[in-house]
C-alpha positions in Angstrom: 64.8 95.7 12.0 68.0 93.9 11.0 69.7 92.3 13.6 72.8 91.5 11.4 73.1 95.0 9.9 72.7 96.5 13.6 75.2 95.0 14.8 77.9 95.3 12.2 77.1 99.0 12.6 77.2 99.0 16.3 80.7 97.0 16.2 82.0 99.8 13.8 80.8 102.3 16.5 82.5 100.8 19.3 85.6 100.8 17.2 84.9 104.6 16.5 84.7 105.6 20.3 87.4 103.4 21.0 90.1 105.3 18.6 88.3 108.5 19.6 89.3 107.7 23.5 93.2 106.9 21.7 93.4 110.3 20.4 92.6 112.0 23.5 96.1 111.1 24.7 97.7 113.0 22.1 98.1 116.4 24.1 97.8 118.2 20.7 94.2 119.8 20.3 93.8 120.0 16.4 95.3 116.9 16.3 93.0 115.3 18.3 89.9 117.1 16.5 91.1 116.3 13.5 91.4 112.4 14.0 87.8 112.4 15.6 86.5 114.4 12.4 88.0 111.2 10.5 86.4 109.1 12.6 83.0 110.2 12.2 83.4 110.6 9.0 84.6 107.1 8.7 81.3 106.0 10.2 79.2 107.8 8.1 80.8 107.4 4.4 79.8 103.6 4.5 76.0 104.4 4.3 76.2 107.2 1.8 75.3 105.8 -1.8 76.5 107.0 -5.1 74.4 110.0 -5.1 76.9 111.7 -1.8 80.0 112.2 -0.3 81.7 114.0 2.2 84.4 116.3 3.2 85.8 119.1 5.0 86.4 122.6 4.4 84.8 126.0 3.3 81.3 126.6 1.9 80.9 129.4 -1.1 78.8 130.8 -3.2 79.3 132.7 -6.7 79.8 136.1 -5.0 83.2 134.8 -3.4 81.5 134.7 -0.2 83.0 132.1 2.0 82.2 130.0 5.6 84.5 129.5 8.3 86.0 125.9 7.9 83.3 123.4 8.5 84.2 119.7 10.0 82.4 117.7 7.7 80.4 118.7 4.7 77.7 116.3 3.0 77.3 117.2 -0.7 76.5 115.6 -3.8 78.5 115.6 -6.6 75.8 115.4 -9.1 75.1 119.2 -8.7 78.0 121.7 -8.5 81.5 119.5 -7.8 84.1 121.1 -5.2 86.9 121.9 -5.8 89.9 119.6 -4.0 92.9 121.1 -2.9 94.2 117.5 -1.7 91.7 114.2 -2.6 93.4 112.3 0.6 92.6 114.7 2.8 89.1 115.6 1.2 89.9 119.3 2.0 88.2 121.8 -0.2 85.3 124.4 -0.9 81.7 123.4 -1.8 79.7 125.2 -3.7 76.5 126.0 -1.4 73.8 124.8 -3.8 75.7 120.7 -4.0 76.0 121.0 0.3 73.4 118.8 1.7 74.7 119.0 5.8 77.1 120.5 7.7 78.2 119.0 10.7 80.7 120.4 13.2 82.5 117.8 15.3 83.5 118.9 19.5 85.5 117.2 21.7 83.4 118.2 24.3 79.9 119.5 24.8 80.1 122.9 26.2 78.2 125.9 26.0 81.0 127.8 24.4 81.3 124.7 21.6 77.4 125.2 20.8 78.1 129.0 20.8 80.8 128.6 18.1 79.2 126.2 16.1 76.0 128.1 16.1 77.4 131.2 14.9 79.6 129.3 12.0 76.3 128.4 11.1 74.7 131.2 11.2 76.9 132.9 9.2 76.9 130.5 6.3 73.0 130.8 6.5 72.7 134.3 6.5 75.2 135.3 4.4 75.9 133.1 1.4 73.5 133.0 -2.0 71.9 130.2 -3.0 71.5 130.0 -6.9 68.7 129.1 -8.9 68.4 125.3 -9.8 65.9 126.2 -13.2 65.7 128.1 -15.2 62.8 129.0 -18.2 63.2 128.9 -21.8 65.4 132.4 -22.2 67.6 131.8 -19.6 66.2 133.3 -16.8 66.8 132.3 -13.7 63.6 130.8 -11.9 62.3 131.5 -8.2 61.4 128.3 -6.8 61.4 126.9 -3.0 64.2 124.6 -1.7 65.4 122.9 1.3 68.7 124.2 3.2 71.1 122.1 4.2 71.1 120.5 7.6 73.0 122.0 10.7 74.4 119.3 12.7 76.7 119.1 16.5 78.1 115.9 17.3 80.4 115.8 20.8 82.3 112.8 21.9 82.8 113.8 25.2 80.9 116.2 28.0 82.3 118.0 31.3 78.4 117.8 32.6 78.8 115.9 35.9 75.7 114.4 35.1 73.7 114.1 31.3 70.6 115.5 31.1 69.0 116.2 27.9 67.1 118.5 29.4 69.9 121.0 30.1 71.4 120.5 26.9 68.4 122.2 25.2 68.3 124.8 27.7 71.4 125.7 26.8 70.6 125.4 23.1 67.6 127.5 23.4 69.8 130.6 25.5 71.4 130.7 22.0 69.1 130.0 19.4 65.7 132.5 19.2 64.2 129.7 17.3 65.3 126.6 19.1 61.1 125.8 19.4 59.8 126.5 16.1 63.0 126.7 13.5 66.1 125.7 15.1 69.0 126.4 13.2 70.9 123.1 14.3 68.9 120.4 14.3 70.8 117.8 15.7 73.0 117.4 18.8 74.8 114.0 19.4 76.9 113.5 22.4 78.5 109.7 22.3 78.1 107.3 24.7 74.8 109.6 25.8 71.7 110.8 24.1 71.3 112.7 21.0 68.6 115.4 20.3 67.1 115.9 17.1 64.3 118.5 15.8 61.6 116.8 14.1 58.1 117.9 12.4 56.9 116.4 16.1 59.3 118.8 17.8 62.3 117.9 19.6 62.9 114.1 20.4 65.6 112.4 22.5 66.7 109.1 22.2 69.6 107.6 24.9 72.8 105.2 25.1 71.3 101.7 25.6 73.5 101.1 29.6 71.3 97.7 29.8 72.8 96.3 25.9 75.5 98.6 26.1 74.3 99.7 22.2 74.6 103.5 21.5 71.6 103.7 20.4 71.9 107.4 20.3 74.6 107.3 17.0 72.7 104.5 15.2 69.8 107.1 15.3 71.7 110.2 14.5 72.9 108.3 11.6 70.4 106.7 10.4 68.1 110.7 10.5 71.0 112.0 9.1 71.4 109.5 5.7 67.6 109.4 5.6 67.5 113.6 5.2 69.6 113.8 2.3 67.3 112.9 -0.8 64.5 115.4 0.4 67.1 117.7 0.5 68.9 117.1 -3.0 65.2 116.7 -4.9 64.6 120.3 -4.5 68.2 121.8 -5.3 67.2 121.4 -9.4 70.2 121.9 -12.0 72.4 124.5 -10.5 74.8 125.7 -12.9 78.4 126.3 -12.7 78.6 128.9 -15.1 77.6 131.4 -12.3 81.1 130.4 -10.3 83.4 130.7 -13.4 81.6 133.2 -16.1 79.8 136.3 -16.1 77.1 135.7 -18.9 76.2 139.8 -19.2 80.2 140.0 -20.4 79.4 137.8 -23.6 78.6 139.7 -27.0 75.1 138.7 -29.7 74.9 138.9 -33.2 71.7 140.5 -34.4 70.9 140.3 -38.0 74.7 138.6 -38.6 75.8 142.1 -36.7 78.0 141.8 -33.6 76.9 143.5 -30.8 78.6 144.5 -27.7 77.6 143.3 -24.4 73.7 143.9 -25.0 72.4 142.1 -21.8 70.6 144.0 -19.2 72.5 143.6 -15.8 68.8 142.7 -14.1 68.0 140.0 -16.1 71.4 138.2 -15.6 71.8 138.7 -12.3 68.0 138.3 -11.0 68.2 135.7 -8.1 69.0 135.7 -4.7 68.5 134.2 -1.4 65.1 136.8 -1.1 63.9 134.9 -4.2 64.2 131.8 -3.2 61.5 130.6 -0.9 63.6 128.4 1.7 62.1 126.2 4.2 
């Protein structure tokens, strides 16, 4: 452990809470949520390398199937780029194979914020295709297993009276079936408090350091979060961005210097989908 780098990263967190309590006093609620998606966002961009980025907006696959507006999107621009409609703002749509997390960003932590982050989730999950990252030697599409993007909550705030990680999951597991074995979100972060994260050892908590005054809770969340990423990019292969701009089965063939109309059969162009694709 790096006492230097700790603490340049726990002086930038201080600074994040501290202009997260400012825009509480703005009296305009998408103002506010907006600034403190900026603000985590500013804390996490600084430990991304070359290989990610982030920003905010709809997820979509080739269908034309889109998400509801996520807070902060980690993707990597060397698969599929998105599309920006302004490059200040980062605002824009990801294609679903380059999106590496998802993270929705609450004011508060409530059961009705876990509610409706849980079912923008689970609607992107459900409901959006995944292409194929290889393909063989004909240029057909290959099954092959992947690993989905991460599904993250991070609060600044609470109305709890009193935190206690323990009721946090209890209300977590009211709304996910598979909160014990395949929990959809994976990571709750409440600042200033504890964070809860789903691990191959289960659920783990880790709390606010009161004694140091070091939140120890968003070091970790950060530090699982950056970690995640390559495991999750190595198995994404070469997606292609053909699928979001052309429809190969409306091309022509010459056979024997002949021209032949549309010859492709619709089943071998079009023979991937989520069912294909063995997720973990």
């Amino acid at each position: 452990m790096n006492n230097y780098f700790r603490s340049i990263l726990s002086n930038k967190i201080k600074r994040a809470i501290n202009e997260s309590a400012l825009a509480r006093e703005l009296d305009h609620a998408s103002l506010t949520g907006r600034l403190r998606e900026i603000v985590l966002d500013d804390l996490i961009t600084p430990l991304l390398n070359n290989n990610y980025s982030s920003g905010r907006g709809k997820v979509i696959d080739y269908k034309g199937t889109q998400s509801k507006e996520i807070d902060i999107c980690i993707y990597s621009p060397q698969l599929i780029p998105p599309v920006f409609f302004t490059q200040k703002e980062k605002l824009g749509i990801f294609p679903i194979e380059s999106v590496l997390n998802c993270i929705e960003v609450k004011s508060n932590l409530t059961k009705a914020n876990i509610e409706n982050a849980y079912a923008k989730f689970r609607f992107l999950e459900d409901s959006l295709v995944m292409t194929s990252g290889y393909h063989d030697s004909y240029e057909t599409p290959l099954s092959h297993v992947f690993v989905k993007q991460k599904y993250d909550i991070f609060c600044f705030d609470t109305f709890l009276k009193k935190y206690d990680p323990g009721t946090i999951l209890s209300i977590y597991k009211k709304i996910d079936p598979g909160w014990n074995r395949n929990p959809l979100i994976t990571s709750i972060c409440l600042a200033g408090k504890g964070w809860l994260c789903f691990t191959v050892k289960g659920w783990l908590h880790m709390s606010f350091d009161q004694v140091n005054n070091i939140n120890e809770e968003i070091i970790g969340y950060l530090c699982t979060l950056v970690q995640s990423l390559p495991n999750v990019l190595q198995t994404r292969g070469n997606p292609r961005i053909g699928y979001y701009l052309t429809d190969p089965a409306k091309t022509d063939r010459f056979r024997n210097g002949k021209l032949v109309k549309r010859p492709w059969k619709k089943s071998k162009m079009s023979g991937f989908s989520n069912t294909d694709l063995n997720a973990l």
